[in-house]
C-alpha positions as CSV (number, residue, x, y, z in Angstrom):
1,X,23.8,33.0,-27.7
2,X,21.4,30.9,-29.4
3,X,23.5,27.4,-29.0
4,X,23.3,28.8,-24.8
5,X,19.1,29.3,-25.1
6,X,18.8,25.8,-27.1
7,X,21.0,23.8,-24.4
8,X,18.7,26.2,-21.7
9,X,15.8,25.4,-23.5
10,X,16.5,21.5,-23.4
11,X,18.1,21.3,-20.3
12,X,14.8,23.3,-18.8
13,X,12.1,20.7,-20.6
14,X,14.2,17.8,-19.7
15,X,14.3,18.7,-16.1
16,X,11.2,20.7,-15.3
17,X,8.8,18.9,-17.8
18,X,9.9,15.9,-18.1
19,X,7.6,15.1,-21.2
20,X,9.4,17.5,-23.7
21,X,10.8,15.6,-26.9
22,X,10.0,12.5,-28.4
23,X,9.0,10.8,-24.9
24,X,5.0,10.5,-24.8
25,X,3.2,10.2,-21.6
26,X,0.3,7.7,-21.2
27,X,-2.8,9.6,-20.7
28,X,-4.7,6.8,-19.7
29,X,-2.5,6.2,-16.7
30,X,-2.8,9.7,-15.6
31,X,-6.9,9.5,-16.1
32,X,-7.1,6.7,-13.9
33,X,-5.2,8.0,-11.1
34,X,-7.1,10.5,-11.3
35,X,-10.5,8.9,-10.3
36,X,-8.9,5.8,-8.3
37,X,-10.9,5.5,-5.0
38,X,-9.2,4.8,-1.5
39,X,-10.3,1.8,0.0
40,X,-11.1,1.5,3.2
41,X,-8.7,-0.7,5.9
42,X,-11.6,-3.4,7.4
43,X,-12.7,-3.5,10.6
44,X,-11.0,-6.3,12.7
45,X,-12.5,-9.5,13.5
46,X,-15.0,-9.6,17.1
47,X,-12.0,-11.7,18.7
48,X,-8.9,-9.3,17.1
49,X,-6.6,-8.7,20.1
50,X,-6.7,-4.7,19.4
51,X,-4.6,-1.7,21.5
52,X,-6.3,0.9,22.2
53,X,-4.0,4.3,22.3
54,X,-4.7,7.9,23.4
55,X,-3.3,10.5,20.6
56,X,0.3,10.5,22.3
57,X,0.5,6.7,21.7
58,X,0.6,5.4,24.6
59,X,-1.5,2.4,25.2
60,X,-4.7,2.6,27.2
61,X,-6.2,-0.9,26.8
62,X,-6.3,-4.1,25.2
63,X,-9.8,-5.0,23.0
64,X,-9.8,-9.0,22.7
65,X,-8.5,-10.4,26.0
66,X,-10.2,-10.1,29.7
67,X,-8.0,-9.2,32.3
68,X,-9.2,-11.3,35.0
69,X,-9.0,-10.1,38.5
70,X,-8.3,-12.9,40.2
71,X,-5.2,-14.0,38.2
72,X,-1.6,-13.9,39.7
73,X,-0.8,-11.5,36.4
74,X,-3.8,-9.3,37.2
75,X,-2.8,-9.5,40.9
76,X,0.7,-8.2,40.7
77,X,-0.2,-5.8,38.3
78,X,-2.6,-4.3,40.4
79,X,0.0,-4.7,43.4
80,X,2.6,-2.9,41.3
81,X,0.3,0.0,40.2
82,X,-0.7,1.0,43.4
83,X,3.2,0.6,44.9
84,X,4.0,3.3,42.2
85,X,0.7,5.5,42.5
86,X,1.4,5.9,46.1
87,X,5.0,7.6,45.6
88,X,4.0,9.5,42.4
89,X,3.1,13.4,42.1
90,X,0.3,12.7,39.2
91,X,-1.7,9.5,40.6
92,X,-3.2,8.9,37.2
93,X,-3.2,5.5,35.3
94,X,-1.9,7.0,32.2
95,X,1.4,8.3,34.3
96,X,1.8,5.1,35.6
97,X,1.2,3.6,32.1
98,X,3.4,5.8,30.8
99,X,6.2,5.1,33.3
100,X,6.1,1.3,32.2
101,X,5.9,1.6,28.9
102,X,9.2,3.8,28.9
103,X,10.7,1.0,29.9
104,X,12.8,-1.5,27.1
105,X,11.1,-4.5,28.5
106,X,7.3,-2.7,27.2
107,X,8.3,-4.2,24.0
108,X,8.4,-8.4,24.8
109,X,5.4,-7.9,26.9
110,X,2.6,-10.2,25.8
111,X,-0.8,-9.2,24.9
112,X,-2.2,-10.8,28.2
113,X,0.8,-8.7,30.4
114,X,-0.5,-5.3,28.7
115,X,-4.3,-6.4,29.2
116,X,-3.6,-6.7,32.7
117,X,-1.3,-3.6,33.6
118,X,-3.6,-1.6,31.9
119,X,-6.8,-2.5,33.7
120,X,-5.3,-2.7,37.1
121,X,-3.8,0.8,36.4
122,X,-7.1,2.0,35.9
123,X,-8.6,0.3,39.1
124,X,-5.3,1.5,41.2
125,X,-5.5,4.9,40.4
126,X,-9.4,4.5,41.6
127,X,-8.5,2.5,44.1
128,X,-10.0,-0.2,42.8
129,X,-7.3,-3.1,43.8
């Protein structure tokens, strides 16, 4: 009975504690976690290309590059958006935004692609375009 409490015993500090034996723990390590303070992620840079995303994740707009009306990019965009708007139940950018981004090809689309999508999906669903 007393061997099965001693390997109990052991087996218990080993596992649960951790610390028990000859092992010493370094309190100053455990002091200065203790008081460490988070540091704060920076703000990007004025010209950052930045996404901008509701709380689902989908992307909304794009801080850091103009989409430019009168571009062939901006055009189609705009062209597309309204194409899809017009056969859709919930005529909202973000259903439309939504739509594309389900797609695999959302993922090679370049920061100037998203600008534009997103901004003429806002002025389709307005009916801005």
């Amino acid at each position: 009975m007393k061997k099965t409490l001693a390997v109990t015993a052991a087996l218990f500090c080993s596992l649960a504690l951790g610390a028990c034996g000859s092992e010493s723990t370094d309190a100053s390590a455990d002091a200065d976690s203790s008081t460490a303070v988070p540091t704060a992620i920076p703000e990007p840079a004025d010209d950052a290309v930045t996404y901008q995303t509701d709380a689902a994740g989908l992307t909304t707009a794009v801080r850091g590059i103009d989409a430019d009306p009168a571009s062939p990019l901006y055009v189609q965009a705009c062209a597309d958006a309204t194409a899809w708007l017009a056969g859709a139940g919930d005529k909202t950018a973000d259903a439309y935004l939504a739509s594309v981004q389900a797609t695999p090809e959302w993922a090679d689309w370049t920061p100037e692609q998203i600008a534009a999508t997103t901004t003429a999906a806002a002025a389709a669903a307005d009916g801005r375009c």
